[in-house]
N, C-alpha and C positions, 0 to 999 in steps of 0.2 A: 380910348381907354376908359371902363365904367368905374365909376368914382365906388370909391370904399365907404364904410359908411362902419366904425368900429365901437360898436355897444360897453356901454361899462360893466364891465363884470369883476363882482367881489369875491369870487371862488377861483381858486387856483386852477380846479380840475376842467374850468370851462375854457373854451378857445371860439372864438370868434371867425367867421371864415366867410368870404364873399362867396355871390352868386356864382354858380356853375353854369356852363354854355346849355347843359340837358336842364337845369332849372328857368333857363330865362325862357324858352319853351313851352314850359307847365301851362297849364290852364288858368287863367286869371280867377277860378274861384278857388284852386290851390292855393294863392299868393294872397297872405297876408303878414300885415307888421310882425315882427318878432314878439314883441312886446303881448300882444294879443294872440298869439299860438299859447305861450307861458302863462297868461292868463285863463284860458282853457284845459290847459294843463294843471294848472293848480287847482282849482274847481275838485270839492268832495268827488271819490268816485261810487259808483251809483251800487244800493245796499245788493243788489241781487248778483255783483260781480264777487262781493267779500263771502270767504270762506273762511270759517272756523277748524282748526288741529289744537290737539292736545300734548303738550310736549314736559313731562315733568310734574303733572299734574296742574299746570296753566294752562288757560284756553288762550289762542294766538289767532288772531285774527288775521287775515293776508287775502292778498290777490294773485292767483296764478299766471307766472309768464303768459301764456297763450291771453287769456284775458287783457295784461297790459299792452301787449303787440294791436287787441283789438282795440281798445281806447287809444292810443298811440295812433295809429291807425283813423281813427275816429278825429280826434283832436285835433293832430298833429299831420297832415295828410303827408308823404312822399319822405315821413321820416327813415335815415338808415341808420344800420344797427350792424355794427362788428365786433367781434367775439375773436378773445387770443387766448387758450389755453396753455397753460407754464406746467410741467410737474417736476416733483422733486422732494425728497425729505418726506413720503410718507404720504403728500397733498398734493390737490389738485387746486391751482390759481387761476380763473379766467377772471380775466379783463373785459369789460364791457364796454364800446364807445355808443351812446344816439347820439345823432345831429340831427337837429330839427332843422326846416328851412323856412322864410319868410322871403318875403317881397325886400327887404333890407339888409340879407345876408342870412347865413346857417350861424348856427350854436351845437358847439359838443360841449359833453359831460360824459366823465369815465367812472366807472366804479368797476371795486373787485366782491369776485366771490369767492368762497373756500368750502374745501369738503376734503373729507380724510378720504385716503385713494382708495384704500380696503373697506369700503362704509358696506355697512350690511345691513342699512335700512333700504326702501321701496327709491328705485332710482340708480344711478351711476354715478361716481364722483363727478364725470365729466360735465352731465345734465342738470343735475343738484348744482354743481356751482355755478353754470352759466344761467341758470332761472336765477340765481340770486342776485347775482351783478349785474343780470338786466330789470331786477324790479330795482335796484339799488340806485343805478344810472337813471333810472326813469326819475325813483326819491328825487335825485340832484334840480331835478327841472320840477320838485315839487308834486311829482301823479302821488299820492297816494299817501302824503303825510299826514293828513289827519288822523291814518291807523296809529300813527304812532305818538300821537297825541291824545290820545283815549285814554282813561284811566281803566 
């Protein structure tokens, strides 16, 4: 039986989970500490990925889903990503999981998105809210927080 090894986490939304049989597999330069994928992941993201929108007459800074899959991707190697769409009342609620994985066990973080189900800006409600709860879920493990620490 492979020993557990359960990380302290002070967030409700994360969960802790051992090694999978298709991760013990992976490539040894896949496999690093958790602690150290997180670290990577929190790291500014690089200025040529940030995109500016105008919303209300505020400039908003952001990163597009596609882009954080590639830093995810990047950082994070063999992370996965599951998407649950809810609707009802008008909205659309997706739910985001990643779990990253390490040499020491995976980590998830969930986050949600919302989008009015008749939006009649560029996009679908279903699309619009799962880009948002997957840069939101990504926020959880820290990709991307310095946008929102900017004045």
């Amino acid at each position: 039986m492979q020993d557990r090894k359960v990380l302290p986490i002070s967030r409700s939304t994360a969960q802790a989970v051992t090694p999978s049989q298709s991760q013990t597999n992976t490539p040894r330069v896949f496999r690093r500490p958790l602690e150290a994928i997180l670290e990577d992941l929190r790291r500014p993201i690089p200025e040529r990925f940030i995109k500016t929108k105008s919303k209300k007459g505020v400039a908003l800074r952001f990163v597009s889903w596609y882009d954080i899959v590639r830093i995810l991707e990047a950082r994070a190697p063999g992370f996965e990503y599951d998407c649950s769409p809810h609707f009802g009342d008008g909205k659309t609620v997706v739910k985001a999981t990643i779990t990253i994985h390490g040499e020491d066990g995976g980590l998830s973080r969930s986050a949600l998105g919302i989008a009015d189900s008749d939006i009649e800006s560029w996009g679908d409600a279903t699309s619009n809210a799962s880009s948002m709860a997957l840069r939101r879920a990504a926020a959880e493990f820290g990709l991307g927080l310095h946008l929102y620490w900017e004045k």
